[in-house]
C-alpha positions as CSV (number, residue, x, y, z in Angstrom):
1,X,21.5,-2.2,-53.8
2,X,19.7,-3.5,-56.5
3,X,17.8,-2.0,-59.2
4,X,19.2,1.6,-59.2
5,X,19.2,1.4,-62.7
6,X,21.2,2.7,-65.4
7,X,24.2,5.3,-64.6
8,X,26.9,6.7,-67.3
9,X,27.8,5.7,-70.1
10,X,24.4,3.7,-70.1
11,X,26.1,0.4,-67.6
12,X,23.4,-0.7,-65.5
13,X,24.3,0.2,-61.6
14,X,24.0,-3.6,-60.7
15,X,26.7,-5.0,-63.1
16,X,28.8,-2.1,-61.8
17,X,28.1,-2.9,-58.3
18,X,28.7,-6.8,-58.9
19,X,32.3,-6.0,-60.4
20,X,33.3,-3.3,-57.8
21,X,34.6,-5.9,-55.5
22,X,36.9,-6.6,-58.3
23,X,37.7,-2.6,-58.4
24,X,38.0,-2.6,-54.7
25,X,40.3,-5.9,-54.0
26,X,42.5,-5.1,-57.3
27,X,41.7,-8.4,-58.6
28,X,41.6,-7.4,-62.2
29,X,44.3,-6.5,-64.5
30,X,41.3,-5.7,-67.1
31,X,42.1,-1.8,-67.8
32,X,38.7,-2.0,-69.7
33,X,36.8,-3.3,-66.5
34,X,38.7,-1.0,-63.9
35,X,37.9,2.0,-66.4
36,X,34.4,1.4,-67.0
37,X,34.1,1.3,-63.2
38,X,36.1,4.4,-62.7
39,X,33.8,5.8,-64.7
40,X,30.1,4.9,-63.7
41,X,31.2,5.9,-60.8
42,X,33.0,9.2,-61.1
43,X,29.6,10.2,-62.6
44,X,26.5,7.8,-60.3
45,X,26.0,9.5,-57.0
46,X,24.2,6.0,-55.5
47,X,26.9,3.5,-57.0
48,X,29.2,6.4,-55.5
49,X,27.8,6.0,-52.3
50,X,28.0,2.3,-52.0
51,X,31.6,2.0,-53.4
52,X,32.5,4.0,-50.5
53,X,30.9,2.1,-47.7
54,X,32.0,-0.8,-49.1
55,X,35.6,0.8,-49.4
56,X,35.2,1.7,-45.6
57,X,34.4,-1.5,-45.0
58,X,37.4,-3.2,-46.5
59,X,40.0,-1.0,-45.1
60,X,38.8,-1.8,-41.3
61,X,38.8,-5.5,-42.1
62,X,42.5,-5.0,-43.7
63,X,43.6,-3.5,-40.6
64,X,42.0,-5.5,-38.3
65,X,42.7,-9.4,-40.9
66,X,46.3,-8.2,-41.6
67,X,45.5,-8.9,-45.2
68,X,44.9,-12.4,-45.0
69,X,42.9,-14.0,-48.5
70,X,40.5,-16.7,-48.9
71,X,41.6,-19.7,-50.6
72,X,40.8,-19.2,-54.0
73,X,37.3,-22.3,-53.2
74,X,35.7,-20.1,-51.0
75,X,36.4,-17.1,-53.1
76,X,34.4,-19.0,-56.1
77,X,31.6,-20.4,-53.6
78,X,31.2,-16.9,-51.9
79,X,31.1,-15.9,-55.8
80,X,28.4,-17.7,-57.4
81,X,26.2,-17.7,-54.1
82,X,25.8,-13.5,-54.1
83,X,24.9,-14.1,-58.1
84,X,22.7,-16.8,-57.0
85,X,21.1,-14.5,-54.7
86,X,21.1,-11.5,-56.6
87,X,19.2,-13.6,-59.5
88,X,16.8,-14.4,-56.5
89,X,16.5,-11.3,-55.3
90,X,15.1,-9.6,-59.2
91,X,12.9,-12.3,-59.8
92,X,11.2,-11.7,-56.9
93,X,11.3,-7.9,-57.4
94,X,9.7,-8.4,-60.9
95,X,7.3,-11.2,-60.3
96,X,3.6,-10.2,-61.2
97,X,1.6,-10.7,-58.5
């Protein structure tokens, strides 16, 4: 879902969408970070809409996993790979041809 852009309060829709899966898996105890999400997307239909796929998403896999949680490795690996490919993915989008 990359480059929707910017959303409220000016935060680009990507940063929000990287740090939703902190929103969704309560992994933060940042009230800043968990506001600013509750925000953008209170207000950004197309951040909206993704949040709640990927909330879908989750709850069928906790019902199905029983909850289980990757070691905390493969949580960093998993991690810096989707940044890796997200970097990927915008310099190709913005590459002059």
């Amino acid at each position: 879902m990359s480059g929707l852009g910017f959303g409220p309060g000016g935060i680009d829709c990507d940063d929000v969408l990287r740090d939703v899966y902190l929103y969704l898996d309560d992994e933060t105890d940042d009230p800043t970070l968990r506001n600013r999400i509750r925000q953008h997307l209170d207000g950004c239909a197309p951040c909206l809409k993704q949040f709640g796929l990927e909330q879908d998403v989750r709850s069928l896999i906790a019902r199905c996993c029983g909850g289980d949680r990757a070691p905390e490795h493969l949580r960093e690996r998993i991690s810096v790979r989707i940044t890796e490919l997200t970097v990927e993915s915008a310099h190709l989008e913005y590459r002059a041809d």
